[in-house]
N, C-alpha and C positions, 0 to 999 in steps of 0.2 A: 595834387588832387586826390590820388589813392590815400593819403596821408589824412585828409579830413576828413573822408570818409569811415574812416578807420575809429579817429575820433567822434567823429558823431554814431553810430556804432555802439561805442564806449557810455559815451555819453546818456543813449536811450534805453541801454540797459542797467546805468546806473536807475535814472530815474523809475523807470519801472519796479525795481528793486525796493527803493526807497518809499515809494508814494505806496499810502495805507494800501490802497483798491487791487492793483498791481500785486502788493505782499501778499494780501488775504487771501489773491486766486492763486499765487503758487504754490502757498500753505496749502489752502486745499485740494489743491491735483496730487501735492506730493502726499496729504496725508491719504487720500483714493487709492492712491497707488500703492502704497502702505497695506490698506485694507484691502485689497485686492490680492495680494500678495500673499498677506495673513491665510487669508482664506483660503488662497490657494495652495498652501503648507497644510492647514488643519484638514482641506479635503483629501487630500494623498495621505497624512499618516491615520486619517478614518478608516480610508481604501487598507490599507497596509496591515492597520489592526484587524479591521474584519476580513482579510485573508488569512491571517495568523490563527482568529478564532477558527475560522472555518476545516484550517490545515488539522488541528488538533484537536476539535469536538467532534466523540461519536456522533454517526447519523444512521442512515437509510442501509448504509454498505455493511455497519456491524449488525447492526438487527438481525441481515438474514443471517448471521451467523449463529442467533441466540437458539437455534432449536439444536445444537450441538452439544448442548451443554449439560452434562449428567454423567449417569456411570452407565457403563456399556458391555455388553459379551462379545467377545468378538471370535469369530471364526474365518481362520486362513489358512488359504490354500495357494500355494507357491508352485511355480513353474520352472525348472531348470532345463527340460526340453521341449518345449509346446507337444511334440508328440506322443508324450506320454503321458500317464496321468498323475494328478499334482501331488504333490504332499499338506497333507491336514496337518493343523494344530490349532491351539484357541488363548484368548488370550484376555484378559481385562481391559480397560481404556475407560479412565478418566478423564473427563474435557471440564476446563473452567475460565470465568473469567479474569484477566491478569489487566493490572496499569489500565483501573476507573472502566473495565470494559471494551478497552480496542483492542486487548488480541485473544485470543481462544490457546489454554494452555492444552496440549492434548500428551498425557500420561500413557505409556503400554507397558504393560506385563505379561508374559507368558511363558509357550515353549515353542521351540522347535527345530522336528526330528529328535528331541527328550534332551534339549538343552537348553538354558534360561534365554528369554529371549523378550528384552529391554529395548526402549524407544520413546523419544522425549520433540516434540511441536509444537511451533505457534503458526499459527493464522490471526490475517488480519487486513482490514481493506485503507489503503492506501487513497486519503481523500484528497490527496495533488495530484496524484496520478493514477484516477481512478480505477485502479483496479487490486483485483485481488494477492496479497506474498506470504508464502509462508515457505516454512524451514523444517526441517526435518533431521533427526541424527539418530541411529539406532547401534546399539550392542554387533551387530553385522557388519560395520563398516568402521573406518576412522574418519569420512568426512560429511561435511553436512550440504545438506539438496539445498537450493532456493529455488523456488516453485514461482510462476504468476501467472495471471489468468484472468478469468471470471465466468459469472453465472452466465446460463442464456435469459430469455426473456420470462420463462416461468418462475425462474427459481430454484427449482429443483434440480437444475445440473449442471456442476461447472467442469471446466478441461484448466489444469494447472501445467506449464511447459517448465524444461528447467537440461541445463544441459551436465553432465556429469564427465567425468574421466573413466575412460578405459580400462578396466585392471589389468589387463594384458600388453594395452600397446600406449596407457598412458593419454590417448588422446578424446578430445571431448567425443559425445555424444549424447543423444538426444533422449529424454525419457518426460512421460506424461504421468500427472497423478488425472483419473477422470471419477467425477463422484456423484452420485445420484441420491439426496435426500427425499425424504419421506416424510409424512404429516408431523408423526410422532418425534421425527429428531434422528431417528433409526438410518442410517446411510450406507450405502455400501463404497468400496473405495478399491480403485485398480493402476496399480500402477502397472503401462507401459515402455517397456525398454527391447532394446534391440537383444539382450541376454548375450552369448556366445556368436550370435550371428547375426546378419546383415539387414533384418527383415525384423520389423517392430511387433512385438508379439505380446497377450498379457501374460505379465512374469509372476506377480500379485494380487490376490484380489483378500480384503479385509472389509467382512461384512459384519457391521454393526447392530448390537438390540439393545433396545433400551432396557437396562436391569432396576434402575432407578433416576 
């Protein structure tokens, strides 16, 4: 009994197979499915593309960066004990755009305490992870910062975090770049660090004018 039915079974999916009617509607489910399929490939690598575009087209994030960009006078005043009073010096700064306008190159020359005093930046907004990174390395040091952050809700001022090593004991510690632009592009710019001691203090500050 389980034998015939086995065969007949067999049998009715032969015929089904066979006869035009039968054929034409499995041709058509499978080519549906087919097309269903397609589409559902070409919708994903659309998605995929337009994340790709989006990862790598300036937007909204570079723009605020565009009133950076010029030539600058800069005046700075350095802290080696917060309770004293700083040391002056001044210095140049060129800012430009670098690779089609996503990062801000920012150039330094000066002095200080009457010795050459070199410094080379980018900035740049990170549209995966939206926010702000930039990099820093100066003639003062042999290693370089990485900063991130971003603006608050006006615009006009962002806090950059970024952790450094110790010169003394080697081990990380925490320093802020925080910066306050102005209509004209003009910014001032402070970095805090903990300096010699245990209490975060500003070490930094590099006030910017626009020269041209």
């Amino acid at each position: 009994m389980k034998m015939s039915y086995r065969v007949g079974g067999l049998l009715a999916a032969i015929v089904c197979l066979t006869n035009p009617v039968f054929a034409k509607d499995a041709s058509t489910a499978a080519a549906s499915a087919s097309t269903k399929e397609s589409t559902k490939e070409s919708t994903k690598e659309l998605a995929q593309a337009r994340a790709l575009d989006s990862a790598m087209t300036p937007g909204e994030g570079q723009k605020r960066l565009a009133a950076m960009i010029g030539t600058f006078n800069v005046a700075i005043r350095t802290w080696v004990d917060p309770s004293k009073p700083p040391i002056e010096s001044s210095a140049t700064s060129v800012s430009a755009w670098v690779l089609g306008e996503r990062y801000v190159q920012m150039t330094l020359a000066g002095d200080l305490q009457g010795q050459p005093f070199n410094g080379i930046g980018y900035i740049g907004f990170d549209n995966v992870g939206k926010q702000y990174q930039s990099t820093w390395m100066d003639s003062g040091s042999t290693g370089m910062t990485w900063y991130k952050g971003g603006f608050d809700a006006s615009g006009k001022s962002a806090t950059m975090k970024a952790s450094v090593p110790d010169a003394l004991t080697g081990k990380p510690t925490p320093v802020e770049l925080r910066v306050k632009m102005s209509d004209d592009g003009g910014h001032v710019t402070e970095l805090w660090g903990h300096g010699l001691g245990n209490k975060m203090f500003k070490m930094m500050e590099l006030r910017y004018t626009r020269s041209k």
